[in-house]
C-alpha positions in Angstrom: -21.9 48.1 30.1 -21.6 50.8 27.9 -23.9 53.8 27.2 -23.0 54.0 23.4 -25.3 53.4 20.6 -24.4 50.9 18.3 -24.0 53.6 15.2 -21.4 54.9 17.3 -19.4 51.9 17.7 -16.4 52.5 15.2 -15.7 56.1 16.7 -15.0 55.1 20.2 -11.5 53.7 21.2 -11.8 50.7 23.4 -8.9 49.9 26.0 -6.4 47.4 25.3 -7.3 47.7 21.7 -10.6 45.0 22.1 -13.8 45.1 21.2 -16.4 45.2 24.2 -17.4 41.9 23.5 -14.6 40.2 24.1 -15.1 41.7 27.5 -18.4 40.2 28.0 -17.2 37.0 26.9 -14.6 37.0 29.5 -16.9 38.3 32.4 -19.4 35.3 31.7 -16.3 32.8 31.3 -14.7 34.1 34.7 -18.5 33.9 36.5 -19.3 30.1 35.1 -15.4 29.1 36.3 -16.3 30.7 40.0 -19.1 28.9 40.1 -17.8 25.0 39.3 -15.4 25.9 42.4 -16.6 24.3 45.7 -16.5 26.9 48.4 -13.1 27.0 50.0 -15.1 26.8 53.7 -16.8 24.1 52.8 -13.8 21.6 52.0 -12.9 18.8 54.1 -8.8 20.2 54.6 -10.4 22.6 56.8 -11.5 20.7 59.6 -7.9 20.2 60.3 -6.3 24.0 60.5 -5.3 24.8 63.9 -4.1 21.2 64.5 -0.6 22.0 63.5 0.2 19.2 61.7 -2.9 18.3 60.5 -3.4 14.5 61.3 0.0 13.5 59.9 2.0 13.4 63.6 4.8 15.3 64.5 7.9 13.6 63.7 7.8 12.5 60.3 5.1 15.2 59.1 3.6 12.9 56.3 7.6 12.5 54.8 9.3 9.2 53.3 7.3 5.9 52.2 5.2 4.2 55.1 3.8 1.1 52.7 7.2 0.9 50.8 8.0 2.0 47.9 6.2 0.8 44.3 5.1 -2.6 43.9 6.4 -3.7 47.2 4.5 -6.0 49.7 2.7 -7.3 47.2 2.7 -10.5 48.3 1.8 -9.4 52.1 0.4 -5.9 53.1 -0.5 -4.8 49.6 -2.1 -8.5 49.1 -5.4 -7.6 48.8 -4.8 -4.7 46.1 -2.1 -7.2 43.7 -5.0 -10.0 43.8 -8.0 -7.7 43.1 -6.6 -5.4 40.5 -3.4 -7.6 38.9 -4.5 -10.8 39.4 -1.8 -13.2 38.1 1.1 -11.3 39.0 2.7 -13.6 41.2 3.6 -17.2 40.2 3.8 -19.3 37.3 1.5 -20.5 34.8 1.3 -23.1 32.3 4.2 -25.4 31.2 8.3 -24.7 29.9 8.9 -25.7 26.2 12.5 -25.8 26.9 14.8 -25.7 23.7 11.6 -24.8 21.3 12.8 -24.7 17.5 10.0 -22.3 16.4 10.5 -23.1 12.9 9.0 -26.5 13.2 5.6 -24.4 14.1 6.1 -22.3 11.3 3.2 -22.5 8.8 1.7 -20.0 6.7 -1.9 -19.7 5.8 -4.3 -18.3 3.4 -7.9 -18.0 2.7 -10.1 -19.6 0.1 -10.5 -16.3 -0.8 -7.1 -15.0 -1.7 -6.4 -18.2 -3.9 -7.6 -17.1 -7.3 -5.5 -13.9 -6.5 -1.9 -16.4 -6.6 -3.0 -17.9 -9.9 -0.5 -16.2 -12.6 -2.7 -14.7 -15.1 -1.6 -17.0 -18.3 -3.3 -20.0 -16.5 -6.1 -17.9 -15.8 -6.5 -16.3 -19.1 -6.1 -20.3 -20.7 -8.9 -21.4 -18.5 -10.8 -18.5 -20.0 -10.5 -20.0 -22.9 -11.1 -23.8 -22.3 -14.1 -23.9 -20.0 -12.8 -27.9 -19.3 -9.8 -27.1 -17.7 -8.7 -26.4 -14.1 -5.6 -24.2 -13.2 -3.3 -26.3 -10.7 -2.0 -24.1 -7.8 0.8 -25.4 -5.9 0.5 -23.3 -2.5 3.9 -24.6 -0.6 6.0 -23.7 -3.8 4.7 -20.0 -3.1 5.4 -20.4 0.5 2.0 -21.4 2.3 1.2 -24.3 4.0 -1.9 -24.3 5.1 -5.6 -23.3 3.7 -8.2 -21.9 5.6 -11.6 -21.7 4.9 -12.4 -17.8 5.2 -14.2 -16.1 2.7 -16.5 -16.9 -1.2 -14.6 -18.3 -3.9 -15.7 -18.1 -7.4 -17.7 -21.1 -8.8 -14.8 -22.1 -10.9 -12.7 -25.1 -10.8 -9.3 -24.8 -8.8 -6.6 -27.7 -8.3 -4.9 -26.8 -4.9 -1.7 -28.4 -3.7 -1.0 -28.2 0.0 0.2 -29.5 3.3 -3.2 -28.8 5.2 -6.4 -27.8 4.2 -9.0 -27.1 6.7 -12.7 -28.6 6.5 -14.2 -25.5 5.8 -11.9 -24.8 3.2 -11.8 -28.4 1.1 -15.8 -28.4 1.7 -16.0 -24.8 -0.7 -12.5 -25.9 -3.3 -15.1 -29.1 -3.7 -18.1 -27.5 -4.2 -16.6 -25.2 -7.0 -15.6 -28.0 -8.9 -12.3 -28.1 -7.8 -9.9 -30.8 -5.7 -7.4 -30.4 -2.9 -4.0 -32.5 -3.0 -2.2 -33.2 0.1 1.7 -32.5 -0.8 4.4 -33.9 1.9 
């Protein structure tokens, strides 16, 4: 590109204040972007120039909504598309719980895991020192309900109190030595 030896470099002044490599850079960029670009003769739009209004009639040249506008006829000429794509969109499903009171559902849970974590550290720290003794944790008092069986608990002895325990979860309490109470 140029005819300069590279000692000479600095002494030249370069237009637009650049360095020629930048140029370079930009030449190959420009090349590789020319050639990702189909050739324009070769696309399909112009099979259609000199048609005047290129396939789309002469009236409404390709203007307003011919299948309607959004979702519509879903449920007739768009059928096909709504049950292949969105299937479920129309119609109902399942049963009404009319009037639900959610609280009656309500019932926090916690994992075998978490429950030496509630213990408060006195009881803890007592059981450190009496190897005989279990800690009793009363779980609906702290606001759960329920105990699930997720998780390793340490082999030590641990009185639960709750409403529900799972079988997972009474199965690894027992096997550490300690017991599960059902509380109303």
């Amino acid at each position: 590109m140029w005819e300069i030896g590279v000692e000479q470099l600095d002494d030249v002044e370069w237009p637009f204040n650049t360095s020629p490599f930048i140029f370079i850079n930009l030449d190959r960029a420009q090349s590789r972007r020319r050639s990702d670009k189909m050739t324009t003769r070769f696309k399909n739009c112009r099979k259609l120039r000199g048609h005047v209004s290129h396939g789309h009639g002469r009236v409404g040249k390709h203007r307003k909504h011919p299948g309607g506008r959004g979702k519509a006829g879903g449920q007739s000429h768009h059928r096909i598309l709504f049950d292949k794509f969105h299937p479920g969109y129309f119609g109902k499903v399942g049963m009404r719980y009319f009037h639900k009171i959610k609280n009656r559902f309500y019932c926090r849970s916690v994992n075998v895991e978490n429950l030496w974590s509630m213990v408060p550290k006195e009881d803890v720290e007592a059981v450190a020192q009496e190897p005989g003794k279990a800690p009793v944790l009363d779980l609906v008092q702290k606001g759960y309900f329920k105990v699930l069986g997720t998780g390793k608990m340490p082999q030590k002895p641990l009185v639960v109190k709750a409403r529900f325990f799972s079988k997972l979860a009474e199965r690894k309490i027992k096997a550490a030595g300690g017991a599960c109470v059902l509380v109303a």
